[in-house]
LUMTI-48791 format. One record per residue (C-alpha): residue number from 1; y, x, z. Coordinates in Angstrom, 1 decimal, m for minus. Layout:
<pts>
[pt NUM,[Y,X,Z]]
...
</pts>
This chain:
<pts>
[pt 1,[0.0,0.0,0.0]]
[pt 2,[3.3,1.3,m0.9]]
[pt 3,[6.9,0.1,0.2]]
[pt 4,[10.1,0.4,m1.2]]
[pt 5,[13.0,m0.7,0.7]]
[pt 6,[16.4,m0.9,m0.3]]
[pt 7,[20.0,m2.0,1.5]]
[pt 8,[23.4,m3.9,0.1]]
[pt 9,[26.2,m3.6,2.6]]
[pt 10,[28.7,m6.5,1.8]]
[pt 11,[31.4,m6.3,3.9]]
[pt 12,[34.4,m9.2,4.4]]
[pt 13,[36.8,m8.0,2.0]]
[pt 14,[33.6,m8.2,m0.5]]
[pt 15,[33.1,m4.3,m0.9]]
[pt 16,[30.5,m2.0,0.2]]
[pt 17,[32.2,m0.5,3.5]]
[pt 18,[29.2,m1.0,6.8]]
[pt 19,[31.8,m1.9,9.7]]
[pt 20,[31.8,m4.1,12.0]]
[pt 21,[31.3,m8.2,10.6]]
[pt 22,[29.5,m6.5,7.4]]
[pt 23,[25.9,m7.8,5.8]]
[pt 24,[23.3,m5.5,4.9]]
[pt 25,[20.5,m7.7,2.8]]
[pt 26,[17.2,m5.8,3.1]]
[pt 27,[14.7,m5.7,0.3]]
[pt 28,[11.1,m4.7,0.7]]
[pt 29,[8.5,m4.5,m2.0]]
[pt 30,[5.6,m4.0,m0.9]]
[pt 31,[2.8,m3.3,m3.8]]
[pt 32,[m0.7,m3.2,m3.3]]
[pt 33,[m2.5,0.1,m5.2]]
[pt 34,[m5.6,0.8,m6.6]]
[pt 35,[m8.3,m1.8,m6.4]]
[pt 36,[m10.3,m3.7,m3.9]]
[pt 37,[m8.3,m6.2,m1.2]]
[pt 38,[m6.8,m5.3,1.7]]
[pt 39,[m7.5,m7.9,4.6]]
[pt 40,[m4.5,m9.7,7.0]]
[pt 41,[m2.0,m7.5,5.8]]
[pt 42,[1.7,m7.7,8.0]]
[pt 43,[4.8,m6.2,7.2]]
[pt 44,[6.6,m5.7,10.3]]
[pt 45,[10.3,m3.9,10.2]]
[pt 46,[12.6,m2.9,13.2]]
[pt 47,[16.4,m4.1,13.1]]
[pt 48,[18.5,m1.4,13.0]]
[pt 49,[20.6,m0.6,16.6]]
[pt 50,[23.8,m2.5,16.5]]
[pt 51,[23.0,m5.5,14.1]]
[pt 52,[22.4,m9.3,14.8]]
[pt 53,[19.4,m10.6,12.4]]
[pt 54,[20.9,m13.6,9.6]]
[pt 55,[19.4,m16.6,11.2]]
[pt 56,[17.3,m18.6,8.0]]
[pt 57,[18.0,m15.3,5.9]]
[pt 58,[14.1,m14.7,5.8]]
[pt 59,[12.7,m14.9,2.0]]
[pt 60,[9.4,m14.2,0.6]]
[pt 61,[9.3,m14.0,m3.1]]
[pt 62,[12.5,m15.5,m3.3]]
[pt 63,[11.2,m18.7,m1.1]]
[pt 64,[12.5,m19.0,2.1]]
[pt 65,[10.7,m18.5,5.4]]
[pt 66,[11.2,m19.9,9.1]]
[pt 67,[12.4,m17.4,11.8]]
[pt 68,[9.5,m18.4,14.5]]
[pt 69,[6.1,m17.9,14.8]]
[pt 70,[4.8,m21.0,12.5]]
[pt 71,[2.6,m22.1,9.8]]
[pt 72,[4.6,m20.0,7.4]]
[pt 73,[4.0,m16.2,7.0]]
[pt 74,[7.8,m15.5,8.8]]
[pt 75,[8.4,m14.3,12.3]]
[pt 76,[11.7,m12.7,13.4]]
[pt 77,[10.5,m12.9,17.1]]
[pt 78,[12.6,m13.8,20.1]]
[pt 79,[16.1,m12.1,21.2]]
[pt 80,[13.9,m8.9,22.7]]
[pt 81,[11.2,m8.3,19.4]]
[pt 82,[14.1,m7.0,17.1]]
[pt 83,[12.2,m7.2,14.2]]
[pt 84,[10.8,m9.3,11.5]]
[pt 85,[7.1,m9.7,10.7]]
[pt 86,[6.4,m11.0,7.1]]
[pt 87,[2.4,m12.0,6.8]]
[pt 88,[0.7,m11.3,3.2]]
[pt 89,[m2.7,m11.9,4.2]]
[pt 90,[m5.2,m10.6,1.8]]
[pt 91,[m3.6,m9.0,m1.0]]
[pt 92,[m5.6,m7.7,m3.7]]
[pt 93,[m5.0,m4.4,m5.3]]
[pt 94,[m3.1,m4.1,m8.6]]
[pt 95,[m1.4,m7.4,m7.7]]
[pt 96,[2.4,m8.2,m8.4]]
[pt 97,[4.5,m6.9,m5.6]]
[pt 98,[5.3,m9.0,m2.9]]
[pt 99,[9.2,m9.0,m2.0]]
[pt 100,[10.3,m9.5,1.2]]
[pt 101,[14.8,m9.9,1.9]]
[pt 102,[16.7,m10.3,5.2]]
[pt 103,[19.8,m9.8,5.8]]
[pt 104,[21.9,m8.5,9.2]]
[pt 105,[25.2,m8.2,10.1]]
[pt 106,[26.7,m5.2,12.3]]
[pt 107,[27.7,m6.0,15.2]]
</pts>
C-alpha cells in the first residue's frame, strides 16, 4: 500500500498564507500494489498541533462521510483522538486509488 498526501492552505483573504483562521484540505490517496487483497484496511492520520478538524469536511471518493464512529467508514474520534480514521476494508491490489480529503483550520 502506498500513500500520497498532499496540502492546500487557503487562507481568508483567498491566498496560500497558513496563519491563523487559514484551511488546509488534506488529500490522501491511498493505492493498493501488486496483487492479492489486503484484509480490513484503516487509514488513520494525526491532526497536525494547533488545528481544529472541519466538522462534515470528511470525503471518501468524493462522497461524504460522518465524523463518528457509525455505519460509514469515517471516524474523526472525540475532542482527545486528534485524528481521522478512514476504513477501506478489503482492497484488492491493482485497484483504483481510494482518495480520502479533510480539511483543518489553524488555530
Amino acid at each position: 500500500v502506498s500513500i500520497a498526501k498532499s496540502a492546500v492552505v487557503t487562507d481568508l483573504g483567498g491566498g496560500s498564507t497558513p496563519a491563523p483562521g487559514s484551511t488546509i484540505t488534506y488529500t490522501l490517496v491511498v493505492t493498493a500494489n501488486g496483487t492479492g487483497t489486503l484484509a480490513n484496511v484503516a487509514i488513520t492520520d494525526a491532526l497536525p498541533a494547533f488545528t481544529t478538524y472541519v466538522a462534515g469536511s470528511l470525503l471518501l471518493n468524493a462522497v461524504s462521510l460522518t465524523d463518528v464512529a457509525d455505519a460509514d467508514a469515517g471516524d474523526v474520534g472525540d475532542t482527545t483522538a486528534n485524528q481521522v480514521t478512514v476504513a477501506l476494508g478489503n482492497v484488492a491490489g491493482g485497484s483504483l486509488p481510494h482518495t480520502i480529503t479533510f480539511e483543518v483550520t489553524i488555530d
